[in-house]
The first five atom37 places (N, CA, C, CB, O) and aatype in JSON, in Angstrom:
{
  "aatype": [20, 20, 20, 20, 20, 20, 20, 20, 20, 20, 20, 20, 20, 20, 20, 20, 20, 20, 20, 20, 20, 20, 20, 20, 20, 20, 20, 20, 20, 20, 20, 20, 20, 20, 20, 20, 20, 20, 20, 20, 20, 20, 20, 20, 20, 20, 20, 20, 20, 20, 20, 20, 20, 20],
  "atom_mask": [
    [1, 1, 1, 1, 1],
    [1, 1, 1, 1, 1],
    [1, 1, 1, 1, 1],
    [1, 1, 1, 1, 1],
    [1, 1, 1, 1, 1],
    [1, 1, 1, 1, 1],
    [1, 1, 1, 1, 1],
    [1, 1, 1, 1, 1],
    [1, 1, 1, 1, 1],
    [1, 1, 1, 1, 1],
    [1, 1, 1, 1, 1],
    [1, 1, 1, 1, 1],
    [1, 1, 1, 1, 1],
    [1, 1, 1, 1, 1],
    [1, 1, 1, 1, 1],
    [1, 1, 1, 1, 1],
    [1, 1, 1, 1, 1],
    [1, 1, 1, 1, 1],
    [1, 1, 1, 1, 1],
    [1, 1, 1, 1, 1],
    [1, 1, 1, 1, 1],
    [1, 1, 1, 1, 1],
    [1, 1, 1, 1, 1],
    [1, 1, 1, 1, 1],
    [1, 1, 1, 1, 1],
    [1, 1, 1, 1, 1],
    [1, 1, 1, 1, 1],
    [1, 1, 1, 1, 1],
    [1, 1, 1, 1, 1],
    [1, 1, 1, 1, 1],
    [1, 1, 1, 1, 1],
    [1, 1, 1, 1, 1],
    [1, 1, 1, 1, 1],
    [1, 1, 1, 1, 1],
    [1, 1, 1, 1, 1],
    [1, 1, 1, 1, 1],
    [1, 1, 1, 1, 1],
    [1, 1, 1, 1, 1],
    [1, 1, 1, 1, 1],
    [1, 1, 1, 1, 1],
    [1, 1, 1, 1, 1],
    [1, 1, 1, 1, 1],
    [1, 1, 1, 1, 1],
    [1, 1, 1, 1, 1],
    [1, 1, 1, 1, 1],
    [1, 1, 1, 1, 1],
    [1, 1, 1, 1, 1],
    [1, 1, 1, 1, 1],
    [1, 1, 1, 1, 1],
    [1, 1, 1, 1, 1],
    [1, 1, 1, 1, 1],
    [1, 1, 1, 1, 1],
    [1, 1, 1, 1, 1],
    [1, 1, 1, 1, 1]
  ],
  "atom_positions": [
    [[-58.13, -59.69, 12.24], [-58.06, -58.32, 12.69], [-58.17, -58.29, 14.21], [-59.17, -57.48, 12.04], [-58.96, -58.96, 14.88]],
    [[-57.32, -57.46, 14.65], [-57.25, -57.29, 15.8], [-58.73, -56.54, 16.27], [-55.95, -56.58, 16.02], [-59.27, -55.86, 15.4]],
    [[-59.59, -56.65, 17.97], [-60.06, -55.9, 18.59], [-60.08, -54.38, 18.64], [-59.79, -56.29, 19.32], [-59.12, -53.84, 19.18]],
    [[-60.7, -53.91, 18.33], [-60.91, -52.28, 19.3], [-60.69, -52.12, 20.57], [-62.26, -51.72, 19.39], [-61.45, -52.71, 21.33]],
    [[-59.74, -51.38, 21.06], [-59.39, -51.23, 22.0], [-60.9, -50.66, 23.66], [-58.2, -50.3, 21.39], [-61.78, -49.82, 23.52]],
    [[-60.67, -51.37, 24.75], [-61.62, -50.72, 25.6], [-61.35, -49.64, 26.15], [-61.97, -51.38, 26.48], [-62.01, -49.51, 27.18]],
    [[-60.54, -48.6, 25.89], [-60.22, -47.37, 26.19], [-60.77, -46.18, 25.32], [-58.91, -47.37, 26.21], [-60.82, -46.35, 24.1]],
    [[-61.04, -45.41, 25.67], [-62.12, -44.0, 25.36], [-61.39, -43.19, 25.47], [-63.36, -43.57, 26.24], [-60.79, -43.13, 26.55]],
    [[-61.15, -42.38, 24.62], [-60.83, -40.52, 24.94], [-62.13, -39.85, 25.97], [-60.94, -39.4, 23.01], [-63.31, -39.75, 25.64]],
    [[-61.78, -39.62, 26.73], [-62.9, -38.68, 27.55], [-62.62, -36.87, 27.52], [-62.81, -39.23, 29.37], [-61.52, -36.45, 27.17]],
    [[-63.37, -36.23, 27.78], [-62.68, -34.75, 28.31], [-63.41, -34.81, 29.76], [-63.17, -33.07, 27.22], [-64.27, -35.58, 30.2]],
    [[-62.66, -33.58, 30.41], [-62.89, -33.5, 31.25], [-63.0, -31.94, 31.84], [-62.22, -34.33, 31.62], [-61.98, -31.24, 31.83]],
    [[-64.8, -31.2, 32.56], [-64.66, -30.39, 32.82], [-65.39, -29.87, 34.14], [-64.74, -29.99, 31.86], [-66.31, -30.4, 34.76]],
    [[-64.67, -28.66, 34.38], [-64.59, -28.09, 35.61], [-65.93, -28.13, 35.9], [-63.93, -26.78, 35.72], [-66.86, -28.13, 35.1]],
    [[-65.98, -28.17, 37.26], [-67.69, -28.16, 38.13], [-68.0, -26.76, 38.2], [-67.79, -28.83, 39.98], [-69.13, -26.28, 38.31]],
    [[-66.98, -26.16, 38.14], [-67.43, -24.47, 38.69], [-67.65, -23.27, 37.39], [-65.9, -23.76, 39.8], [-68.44, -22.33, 37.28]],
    [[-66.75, -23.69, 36.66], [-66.67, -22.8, 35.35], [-66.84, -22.49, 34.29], [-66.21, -22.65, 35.07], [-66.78, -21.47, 33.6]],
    [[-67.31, -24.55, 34.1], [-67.44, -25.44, 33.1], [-66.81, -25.46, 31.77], [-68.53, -25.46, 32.93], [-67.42, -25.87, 30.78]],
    [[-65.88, -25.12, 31.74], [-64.35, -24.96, 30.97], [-64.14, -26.0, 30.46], [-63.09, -24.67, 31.75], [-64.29, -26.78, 31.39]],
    [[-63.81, -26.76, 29.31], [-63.32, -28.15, 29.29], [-61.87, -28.07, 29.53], [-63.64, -28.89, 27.96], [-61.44, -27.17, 28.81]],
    [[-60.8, -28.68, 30.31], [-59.74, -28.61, 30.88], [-58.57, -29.24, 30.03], [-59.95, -29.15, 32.1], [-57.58, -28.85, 29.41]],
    [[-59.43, -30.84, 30.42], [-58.34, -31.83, 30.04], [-58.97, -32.85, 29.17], [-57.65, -32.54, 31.31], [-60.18, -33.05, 29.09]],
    [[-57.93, -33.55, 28.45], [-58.23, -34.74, 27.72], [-57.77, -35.82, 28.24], [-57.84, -34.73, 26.52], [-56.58, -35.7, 28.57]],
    [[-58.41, -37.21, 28.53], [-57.68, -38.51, 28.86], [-58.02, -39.42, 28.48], [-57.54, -38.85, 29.89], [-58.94, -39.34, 27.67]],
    [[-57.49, -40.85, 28.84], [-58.58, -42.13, 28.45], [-58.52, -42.62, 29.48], [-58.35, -43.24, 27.3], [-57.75, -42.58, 30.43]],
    [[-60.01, -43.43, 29.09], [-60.78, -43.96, 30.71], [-60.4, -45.97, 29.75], [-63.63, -43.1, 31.13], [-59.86, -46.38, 28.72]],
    [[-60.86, -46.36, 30.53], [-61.41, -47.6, 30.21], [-62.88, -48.11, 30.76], [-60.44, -48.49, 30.64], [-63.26, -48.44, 31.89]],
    [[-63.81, -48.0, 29.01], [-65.21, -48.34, 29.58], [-65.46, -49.3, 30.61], [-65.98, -48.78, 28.62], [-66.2, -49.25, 31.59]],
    [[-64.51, -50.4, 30.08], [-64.84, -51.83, 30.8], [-64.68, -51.76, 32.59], [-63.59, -53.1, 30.12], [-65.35, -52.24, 33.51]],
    [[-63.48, -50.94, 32.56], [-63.47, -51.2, 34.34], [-64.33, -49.89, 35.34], [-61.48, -51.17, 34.93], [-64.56, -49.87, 36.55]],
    [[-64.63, -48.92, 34.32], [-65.04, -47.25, 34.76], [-66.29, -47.27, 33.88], [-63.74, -45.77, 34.26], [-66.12, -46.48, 32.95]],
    [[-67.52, -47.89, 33.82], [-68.52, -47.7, 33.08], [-69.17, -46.41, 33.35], [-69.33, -48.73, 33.19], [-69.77, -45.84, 32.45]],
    [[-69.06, -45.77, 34.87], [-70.04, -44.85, 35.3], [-69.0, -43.19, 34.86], [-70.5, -45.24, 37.29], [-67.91, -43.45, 34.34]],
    [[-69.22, -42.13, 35.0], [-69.03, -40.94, 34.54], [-68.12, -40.6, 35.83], [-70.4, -40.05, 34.17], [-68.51, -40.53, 37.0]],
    [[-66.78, -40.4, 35.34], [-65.59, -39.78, 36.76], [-65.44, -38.7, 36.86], [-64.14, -40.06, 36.81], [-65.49, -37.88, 35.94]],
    [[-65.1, -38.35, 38.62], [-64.85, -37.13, 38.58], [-63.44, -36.9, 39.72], [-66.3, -36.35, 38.91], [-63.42, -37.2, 40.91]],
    [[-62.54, -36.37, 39.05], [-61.13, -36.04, 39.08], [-61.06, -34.65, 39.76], [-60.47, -36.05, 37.62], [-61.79, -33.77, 39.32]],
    [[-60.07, -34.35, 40.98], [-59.72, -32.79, 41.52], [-58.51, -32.82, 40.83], [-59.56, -32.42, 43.32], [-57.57, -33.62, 40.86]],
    [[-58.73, -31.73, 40.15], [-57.75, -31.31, 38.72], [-57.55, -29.83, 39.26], [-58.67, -31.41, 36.82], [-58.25, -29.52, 40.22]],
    [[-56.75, -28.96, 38.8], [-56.23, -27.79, 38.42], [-57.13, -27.37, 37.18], [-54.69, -27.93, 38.14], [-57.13, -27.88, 36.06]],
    [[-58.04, -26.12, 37.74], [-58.49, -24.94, 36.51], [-57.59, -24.1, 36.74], [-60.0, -24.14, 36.52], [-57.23, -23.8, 37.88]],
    [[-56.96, -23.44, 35.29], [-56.29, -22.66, 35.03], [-57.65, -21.02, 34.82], [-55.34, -23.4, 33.74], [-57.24, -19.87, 34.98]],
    [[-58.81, -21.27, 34.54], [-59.69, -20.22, 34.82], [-59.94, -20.01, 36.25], [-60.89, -20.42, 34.15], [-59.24, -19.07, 36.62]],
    [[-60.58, -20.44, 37.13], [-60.94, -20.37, 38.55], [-59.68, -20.27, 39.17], [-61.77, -21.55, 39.1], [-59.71, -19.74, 40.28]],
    [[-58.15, -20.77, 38.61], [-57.2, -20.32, 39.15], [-57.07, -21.25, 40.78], [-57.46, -18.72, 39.12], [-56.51, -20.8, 41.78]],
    [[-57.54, -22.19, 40.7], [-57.45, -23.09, 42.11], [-57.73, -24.78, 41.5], [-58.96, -22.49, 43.47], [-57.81, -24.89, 40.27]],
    [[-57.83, -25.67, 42.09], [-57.9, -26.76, 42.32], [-59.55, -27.13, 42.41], [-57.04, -26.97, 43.42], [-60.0, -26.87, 43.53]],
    [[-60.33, -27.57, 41.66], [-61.75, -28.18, 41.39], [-62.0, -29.56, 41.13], [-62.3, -27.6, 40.32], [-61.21, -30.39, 40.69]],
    [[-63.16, -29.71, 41.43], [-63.93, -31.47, 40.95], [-63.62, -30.97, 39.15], [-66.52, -31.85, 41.56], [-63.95, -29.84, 38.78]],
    [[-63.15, -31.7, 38.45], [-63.42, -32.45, 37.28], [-64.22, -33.16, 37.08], [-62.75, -33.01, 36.96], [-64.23, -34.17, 37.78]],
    [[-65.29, -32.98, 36.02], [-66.75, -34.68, 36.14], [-66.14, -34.85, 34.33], [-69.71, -34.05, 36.45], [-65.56, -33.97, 33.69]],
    [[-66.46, -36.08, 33.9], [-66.63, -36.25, 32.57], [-67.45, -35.72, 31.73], [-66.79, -37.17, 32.41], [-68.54, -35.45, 32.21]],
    [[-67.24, -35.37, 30.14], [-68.21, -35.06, 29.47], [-68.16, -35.79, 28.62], [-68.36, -33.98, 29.15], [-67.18, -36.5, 28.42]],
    [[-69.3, -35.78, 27.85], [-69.99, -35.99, 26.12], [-68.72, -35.95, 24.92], [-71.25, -34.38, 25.65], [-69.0, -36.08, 23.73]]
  ]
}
């Protein structure tokens, strides 16, 4: 049997609105610590920090 892959579904949400935005995958192995992405909120209607969630 093949491995489990080291890639994660993460979400990802806004610093300001706290909206969850987006969905992606990280890779635990090379990104162990919690990212944060300037993404587009479609609520706040501008450009924000993205941090990871749970």
């Amino acid at each position: 049997m093949a491995a489990k892959g080291a890639r994660n579904k993460i979400t990802l949400a806004c610093t300001e609105c706290k909206n969850r935005n987006y969905d992606t995958f990280k890779n635990k192995k090379n990104d162990p610590d919690r990212i944060e992405l300037s993404k587009y909120c479609p609520h706040c209607k501008k450009h924000t920090a993205h941090k990871e969630t749970k």
